[in-house]
C-alpha positions in Angstrom: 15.3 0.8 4.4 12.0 0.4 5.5 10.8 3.8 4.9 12.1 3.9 1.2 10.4 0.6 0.7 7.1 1.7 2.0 7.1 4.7 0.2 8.1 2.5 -3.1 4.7 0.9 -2.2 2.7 3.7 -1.8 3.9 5.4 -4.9 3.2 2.2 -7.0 -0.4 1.9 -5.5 -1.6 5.3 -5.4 0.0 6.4 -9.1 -3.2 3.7 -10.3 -5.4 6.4 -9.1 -4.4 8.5 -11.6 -5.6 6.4 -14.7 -9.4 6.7 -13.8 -11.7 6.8 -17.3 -12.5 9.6 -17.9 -13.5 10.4 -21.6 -13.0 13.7 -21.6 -13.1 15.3 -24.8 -10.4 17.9 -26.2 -11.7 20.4 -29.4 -11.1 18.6 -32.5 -8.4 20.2 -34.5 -7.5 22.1 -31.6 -3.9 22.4 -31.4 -1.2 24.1 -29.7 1.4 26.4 -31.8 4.8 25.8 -31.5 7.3 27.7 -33.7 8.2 25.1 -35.5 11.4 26.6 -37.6 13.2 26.8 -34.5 16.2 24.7 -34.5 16.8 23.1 -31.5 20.0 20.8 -32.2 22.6 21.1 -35.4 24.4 17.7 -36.5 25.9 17.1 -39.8 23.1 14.6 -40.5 20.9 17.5 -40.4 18.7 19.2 -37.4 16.3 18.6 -34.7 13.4 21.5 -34.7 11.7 22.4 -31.4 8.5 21.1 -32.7 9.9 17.9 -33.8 11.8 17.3 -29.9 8.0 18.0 -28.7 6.3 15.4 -30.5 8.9 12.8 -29.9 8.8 14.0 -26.4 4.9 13.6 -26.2 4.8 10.5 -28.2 7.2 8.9 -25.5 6.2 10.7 -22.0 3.1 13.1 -22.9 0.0 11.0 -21.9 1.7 10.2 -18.2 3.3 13.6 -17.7 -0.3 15.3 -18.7 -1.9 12.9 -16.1 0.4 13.7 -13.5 0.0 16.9 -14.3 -3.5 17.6 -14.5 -4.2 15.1 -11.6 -2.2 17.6 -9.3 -3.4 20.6 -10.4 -7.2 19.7 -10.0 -6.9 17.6 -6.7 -4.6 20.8 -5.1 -7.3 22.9 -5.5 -9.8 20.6 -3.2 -6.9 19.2 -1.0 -4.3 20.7 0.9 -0.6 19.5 1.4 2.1 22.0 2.4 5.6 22.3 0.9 6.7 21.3 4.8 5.2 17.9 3.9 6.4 17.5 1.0 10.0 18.1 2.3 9.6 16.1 5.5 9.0 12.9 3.2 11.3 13.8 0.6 13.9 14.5 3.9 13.0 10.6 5.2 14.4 8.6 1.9 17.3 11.1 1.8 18.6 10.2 5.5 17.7 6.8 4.9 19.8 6.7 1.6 22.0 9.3 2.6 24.6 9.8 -0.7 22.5 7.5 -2.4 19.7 9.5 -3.0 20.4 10.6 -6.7 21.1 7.1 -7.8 18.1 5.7 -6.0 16.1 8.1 -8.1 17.7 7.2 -11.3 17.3 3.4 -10.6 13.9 4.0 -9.7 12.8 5.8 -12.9 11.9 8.9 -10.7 13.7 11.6 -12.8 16.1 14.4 -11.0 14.8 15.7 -7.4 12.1 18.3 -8.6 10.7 15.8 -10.4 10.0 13.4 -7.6 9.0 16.5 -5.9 6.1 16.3 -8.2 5.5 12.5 -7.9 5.5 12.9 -3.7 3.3 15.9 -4.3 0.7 13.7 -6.2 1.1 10.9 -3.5 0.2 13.1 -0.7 -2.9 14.4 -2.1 -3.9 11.0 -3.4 -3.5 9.9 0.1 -6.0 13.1 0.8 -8.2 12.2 -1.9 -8.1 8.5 -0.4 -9.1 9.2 3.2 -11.4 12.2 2.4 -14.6 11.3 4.7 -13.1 8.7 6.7 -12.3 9.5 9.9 -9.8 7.9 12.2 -8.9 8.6 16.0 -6.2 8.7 18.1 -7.7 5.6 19.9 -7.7 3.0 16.9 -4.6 3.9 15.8 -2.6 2.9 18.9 -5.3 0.3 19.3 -3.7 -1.3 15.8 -0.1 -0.3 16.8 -0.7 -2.2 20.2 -1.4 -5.0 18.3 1.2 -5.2 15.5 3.8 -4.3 18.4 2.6 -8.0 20.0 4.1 -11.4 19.7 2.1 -14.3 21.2 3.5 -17.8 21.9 1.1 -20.5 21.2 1.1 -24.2 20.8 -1.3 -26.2 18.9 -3.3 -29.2 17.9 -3.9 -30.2 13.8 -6.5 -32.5 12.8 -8.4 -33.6 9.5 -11.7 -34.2 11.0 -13.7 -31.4 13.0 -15.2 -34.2 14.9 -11.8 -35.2 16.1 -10.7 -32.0 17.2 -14.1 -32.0 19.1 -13.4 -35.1 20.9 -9.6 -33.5 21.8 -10.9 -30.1 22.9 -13.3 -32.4 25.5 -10.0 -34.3 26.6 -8.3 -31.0 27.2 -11.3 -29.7 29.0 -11.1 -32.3 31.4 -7.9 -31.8 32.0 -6.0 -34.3 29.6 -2.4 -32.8 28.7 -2.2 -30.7 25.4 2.2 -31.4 24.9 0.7 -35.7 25.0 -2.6 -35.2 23.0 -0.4 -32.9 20.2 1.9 -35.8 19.9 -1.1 -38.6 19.5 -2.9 -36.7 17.0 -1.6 -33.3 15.5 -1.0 -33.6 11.5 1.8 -31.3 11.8 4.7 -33.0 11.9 6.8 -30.1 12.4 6.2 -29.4 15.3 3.6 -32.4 17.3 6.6 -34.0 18.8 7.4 -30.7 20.9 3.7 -30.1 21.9 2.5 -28.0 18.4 4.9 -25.8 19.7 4.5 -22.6 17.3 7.1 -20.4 19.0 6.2 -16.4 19.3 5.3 -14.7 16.5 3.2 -11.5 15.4 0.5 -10.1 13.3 0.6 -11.3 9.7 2.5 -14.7 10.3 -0.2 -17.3 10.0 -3.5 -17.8 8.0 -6.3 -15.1 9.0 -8.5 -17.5 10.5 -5.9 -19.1 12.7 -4.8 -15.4 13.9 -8.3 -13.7 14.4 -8.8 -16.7 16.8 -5.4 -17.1 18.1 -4.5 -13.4 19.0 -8.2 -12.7 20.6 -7.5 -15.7 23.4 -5.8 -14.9 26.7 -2.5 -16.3 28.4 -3.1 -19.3 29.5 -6.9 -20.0 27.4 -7.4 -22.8 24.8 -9.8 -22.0 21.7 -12.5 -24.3 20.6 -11.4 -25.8 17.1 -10.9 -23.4 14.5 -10.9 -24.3 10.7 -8.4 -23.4 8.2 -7.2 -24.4 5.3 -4.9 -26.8 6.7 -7.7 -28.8 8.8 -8.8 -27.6 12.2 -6.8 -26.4 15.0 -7.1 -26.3 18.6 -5.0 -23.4 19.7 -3.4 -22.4 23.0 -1.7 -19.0 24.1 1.3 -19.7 26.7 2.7 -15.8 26.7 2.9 -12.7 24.7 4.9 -9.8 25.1 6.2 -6.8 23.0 8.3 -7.0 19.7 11.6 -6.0 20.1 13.3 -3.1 18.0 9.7 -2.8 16.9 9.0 0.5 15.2 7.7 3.3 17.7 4.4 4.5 16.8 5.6 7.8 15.8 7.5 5.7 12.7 4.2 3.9 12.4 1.7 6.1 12.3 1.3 7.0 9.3 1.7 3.5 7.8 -1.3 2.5 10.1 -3.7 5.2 9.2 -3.2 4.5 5.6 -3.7 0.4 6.2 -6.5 1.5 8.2 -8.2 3.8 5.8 -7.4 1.0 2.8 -9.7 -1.6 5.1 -12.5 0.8 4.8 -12.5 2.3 1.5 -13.1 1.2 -2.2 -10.5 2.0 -4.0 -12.9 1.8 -7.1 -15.1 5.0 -5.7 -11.9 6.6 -4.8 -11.0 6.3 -8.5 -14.6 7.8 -9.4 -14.6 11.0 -7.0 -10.7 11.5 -8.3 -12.0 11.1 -12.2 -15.4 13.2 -11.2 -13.4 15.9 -10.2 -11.0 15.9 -12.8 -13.9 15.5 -15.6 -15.1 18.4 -13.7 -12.2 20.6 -14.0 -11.1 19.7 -17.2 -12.8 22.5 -19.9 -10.3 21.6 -22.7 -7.1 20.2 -24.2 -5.3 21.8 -26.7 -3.0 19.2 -27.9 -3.9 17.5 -31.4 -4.3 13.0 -30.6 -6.0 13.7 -27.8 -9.3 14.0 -29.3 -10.6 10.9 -28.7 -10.7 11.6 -24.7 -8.3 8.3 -23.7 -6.4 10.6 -21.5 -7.4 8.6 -18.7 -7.8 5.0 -19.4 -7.3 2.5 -16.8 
């Protein structure tokens, strides 16, 4: 389920795009006509009109659907996303749910098939409108698969005091055993009595500053202390080697680029150039309450 669950993500983050403030301001008293006398449902109680299902219908859905809406129409005329790739995502979730599909869209709020369609439409170019002048290569993307595809095994040392994890790294410099100097002084009683064993583990497992640190050292190489919020550690890499039944970087592509793009961008000047252009595009609205331009509001 890993697909569906990224793509759950990257629906929830990128539909925020959408509610950039704008203020765009419709006509006032500019409204559009609907035939109002037509009947739409009969019930002894009495009868729904066509005009009365509309406003319910735009008093419930109509701001979101009119974002969607617009937002798709003006960022497909300065972005491009085929049908193909449209299908090919929409294709993913459906092998990965397999028969269910419909109920997963139902459960999800996403409406029947077509209208997913719409909301994996809007995704894709959001994703375009995202990474527009950032470019990536072929190089840094396996460079960051290379590196979320590694485990390293590492042992290490917690103290309070920087000064004390000074005076251990000089021990272990000189050649005093790190399994012995871990039991005399690590803070981490977890693991101090098996050398600060830590085990292998990946990417995104400990504290930023103990991974920068841990997963730029060599086999074999001891760091100088490194302070985190847990005190200061003296790190050593025994091994690393390869995940297994990682992802291949085919299956990961994609979600690389996009972490890669989101470390770079500002997701506030995406939100401007998206709410530029659609202030841009947008010459009216015909549809009486939205007169006071909150269309957009975020």
């Amino acid at each position: 389920m890993k697909n569906v669950a990224f793509y759950i993500v990257m629906l929830a983050g990128l539909l925020m795009i959408v509610a950039c403030s704008i203020g765009t301001e419709a006509e006032e008293g500019s409204t559009t006509e609907f035939d109002g006398d037509e009947v739409l449902v009969e019930t002894t109680a009495g009868t729904i009109t066509k005009e009365e299902h509309y406003e319910a219908l735009k008093a419930k859905h109509g701001e979101s659907a009119l974002q969607e809406l617009v937002t798709v129409l003006v960022l497909d005329e300065t972005y491009n996303v085929r049908e193909e790739d449209i299908d090919r995502e929409i294709q993913m979730i459906k092998e990965e749910l397999d028969d269910d599909f419909e109920m997963w869209l139902d459960y999800q709020n996403y409406g029947d098939e077509e209208s997913f369609r719409q909301l994996v439409k809007m995704t894709l170019l959001q994703e375009e409108a995202k990474a527009d002048g950032v470019s990536i290569d072929e190089e840094e993307l396996r460079d960051e698969y290379e590196q979320l595809n590694r485990e390293i095994h590492a042992q290490h040392i917690l103290v309070e005091e920087e000064e004390l994890a000074i005076e251990i790294k000089e021990k272990l410099d000189d050649g005093d055993d790190f399994d012995q100097l871990a039991l005399d002084y690590s803070i981490d009683t977890s693991n101090s009595g098996d050398g600060g064993d830590l085990g292998f583990f990946p990417v995104g497992m400990m504290v930023p500053e103990f991974e920068e640190v841990a997963f730029g050292l060599n086999v074999g190489e001891v760091s100088d202390p490194v302070r985190t919020e847990f005190g200061y550690h003296i790190i050593k890499v025994n091994d690393e080697r390869e995940r297994e039944g990682f992802e291949s970087f085919e299956d990961m592509e994609r979600e690389i680029r996009n972490k890669l793009i989101d470390d770079r961008v500002d997701i506030q000047d995406v939100q401007e150039r998206i709410a530029n252009l659609i202030q841009e595009a947008i010459l009216d609205i015909h549809i009486e309450g939205y007169e006071e331009g909150d269309l957009f509001n975020y």
